[in-house]
C-alpha positions in Angstrom: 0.0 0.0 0.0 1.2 2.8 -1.0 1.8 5.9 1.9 -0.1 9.2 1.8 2.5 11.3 0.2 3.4 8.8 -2.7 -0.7 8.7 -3.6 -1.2 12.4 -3.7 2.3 12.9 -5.7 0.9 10.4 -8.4 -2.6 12.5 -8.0 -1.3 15.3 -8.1 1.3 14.3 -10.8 -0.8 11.7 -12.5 1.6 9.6 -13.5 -0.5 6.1 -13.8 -1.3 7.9 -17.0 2.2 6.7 -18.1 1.0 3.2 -18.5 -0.9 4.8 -21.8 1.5 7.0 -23.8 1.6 4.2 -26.5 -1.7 4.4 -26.6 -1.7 8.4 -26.5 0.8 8.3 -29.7 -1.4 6.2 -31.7 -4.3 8.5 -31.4 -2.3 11.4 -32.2 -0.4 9.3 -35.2 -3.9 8.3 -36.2 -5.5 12.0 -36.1 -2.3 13.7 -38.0 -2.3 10.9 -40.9 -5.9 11.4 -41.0 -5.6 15.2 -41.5 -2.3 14.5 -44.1 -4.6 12.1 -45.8 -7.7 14.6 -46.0 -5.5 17.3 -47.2 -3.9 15.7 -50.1 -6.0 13.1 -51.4 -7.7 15.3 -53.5 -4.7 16.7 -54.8 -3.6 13.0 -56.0 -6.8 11.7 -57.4 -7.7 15.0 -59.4 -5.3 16.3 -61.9 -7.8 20.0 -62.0 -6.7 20.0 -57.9 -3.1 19.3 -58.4 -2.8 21.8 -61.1 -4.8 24.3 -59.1 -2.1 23.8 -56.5 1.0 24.1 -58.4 -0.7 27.7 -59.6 -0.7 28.2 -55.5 2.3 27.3 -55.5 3.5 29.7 -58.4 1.8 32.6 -56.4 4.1 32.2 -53.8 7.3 32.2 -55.7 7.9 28.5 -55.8 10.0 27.6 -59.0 9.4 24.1 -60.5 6.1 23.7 -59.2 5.4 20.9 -62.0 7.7 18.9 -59.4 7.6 20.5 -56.3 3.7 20.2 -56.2 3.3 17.0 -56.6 6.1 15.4 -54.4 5.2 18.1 -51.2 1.0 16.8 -51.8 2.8 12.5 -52.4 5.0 13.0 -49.0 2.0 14.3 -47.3 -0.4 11.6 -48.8 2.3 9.2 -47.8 3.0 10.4 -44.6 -0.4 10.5 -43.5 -0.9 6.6 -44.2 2.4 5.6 -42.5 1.9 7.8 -39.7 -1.6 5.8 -38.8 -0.3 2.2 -39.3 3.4 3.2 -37.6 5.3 2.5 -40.5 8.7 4.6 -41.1 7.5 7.6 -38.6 10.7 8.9 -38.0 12.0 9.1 -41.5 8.2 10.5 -42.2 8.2 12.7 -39.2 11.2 14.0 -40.6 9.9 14.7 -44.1 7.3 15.8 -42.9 8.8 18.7 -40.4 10.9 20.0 -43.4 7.7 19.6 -45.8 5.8 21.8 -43.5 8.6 24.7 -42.4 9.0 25.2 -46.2 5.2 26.0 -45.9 5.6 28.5 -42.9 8.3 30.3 -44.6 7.0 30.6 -48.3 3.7 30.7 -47.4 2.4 31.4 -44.2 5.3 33.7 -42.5 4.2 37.0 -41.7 0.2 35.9 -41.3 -1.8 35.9 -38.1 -1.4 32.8 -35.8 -4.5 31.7 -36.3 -3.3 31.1 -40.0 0.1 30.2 -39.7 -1.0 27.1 -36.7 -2.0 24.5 -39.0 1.5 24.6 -41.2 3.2 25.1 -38.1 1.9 22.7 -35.5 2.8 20.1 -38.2 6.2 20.9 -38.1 6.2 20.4 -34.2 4.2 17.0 -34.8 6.4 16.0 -37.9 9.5 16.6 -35.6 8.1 14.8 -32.5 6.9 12.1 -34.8 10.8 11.9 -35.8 12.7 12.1 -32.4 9.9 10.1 -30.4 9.0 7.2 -33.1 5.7 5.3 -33.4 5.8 3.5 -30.1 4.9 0.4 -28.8 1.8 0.1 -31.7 3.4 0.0 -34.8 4.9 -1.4 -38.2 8.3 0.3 -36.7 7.7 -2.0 -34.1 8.0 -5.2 -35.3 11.3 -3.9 -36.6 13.1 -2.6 -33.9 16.0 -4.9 -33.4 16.6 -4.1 -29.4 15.0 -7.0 -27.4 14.5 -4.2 -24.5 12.5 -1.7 -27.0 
């Protein structure tokens, strides 16, 4: 039994939910691929979208946007499905941070925060997603060499 300071530290504190951060990390891989997967698909399975984006794209000073358009919207579609079933999340993560901060800085710097959060917060995820990994639910998972991981 545990004493009276140790039970109101983990109140307090509560650190029993540390049993569920695997489970926290799938929901949040799960939400972000769905968002990655809802903000490109259309770009992939329409050729008017995808050329309506590289004319975004244009607007903003991108040069080659017959390439640049359609790898940024494939990492992104990519992303999104790897991030949900825990396949590759760092490398994605990864992609993913740089993907976005190109985004912030062409696109969104100088705007309110309110517009600039969505591009932005990816970045953080996409980075997060790269240093933390997909945890104990995952593709990665079955992987991971270390018998201790």
């Amino acid at each position: 039994m545990p004493n009276d300071t140790t039970f109101k530290r983990r109140l307090i504190l509560l650190s029993g939910l540390e049993d569920y951060s695997d489970f926290g990390l799938l929901v949040l891989r799960c939400a972000v691929g769905s968002f990655l997967i809802y903000q490109s698909h259309d770009n992939i399975f329409s050729t008017e979208r995808m050329a309506e984006f590289e004319s975004f794209m244009d607007q903003f000073g991108f040069s080659n946007t017959a390439v640049l358009a359609p790898l940024s919207v494939y990492a992104q579609f990519i992303a999104g499905i790897c991030f949900i079933v825990g396949a590759l999340t760092r490398w994605l993560g990864l992609i993913t941070a740089f993907n976005f901060s190109v985004a912030v800085f062409m696109v969104h710097w100088g705007q309110d925060v309110p517009q600039i959060w969505p591009a932005a917060i990816l970045v953080f995820l996409g980075l997060y997603f790269g240093v933390r990994g997909a945890g104990r639910y995952s593709v990665d998972r079955m992987f991971e060499t270390s018998p201790d991981a």
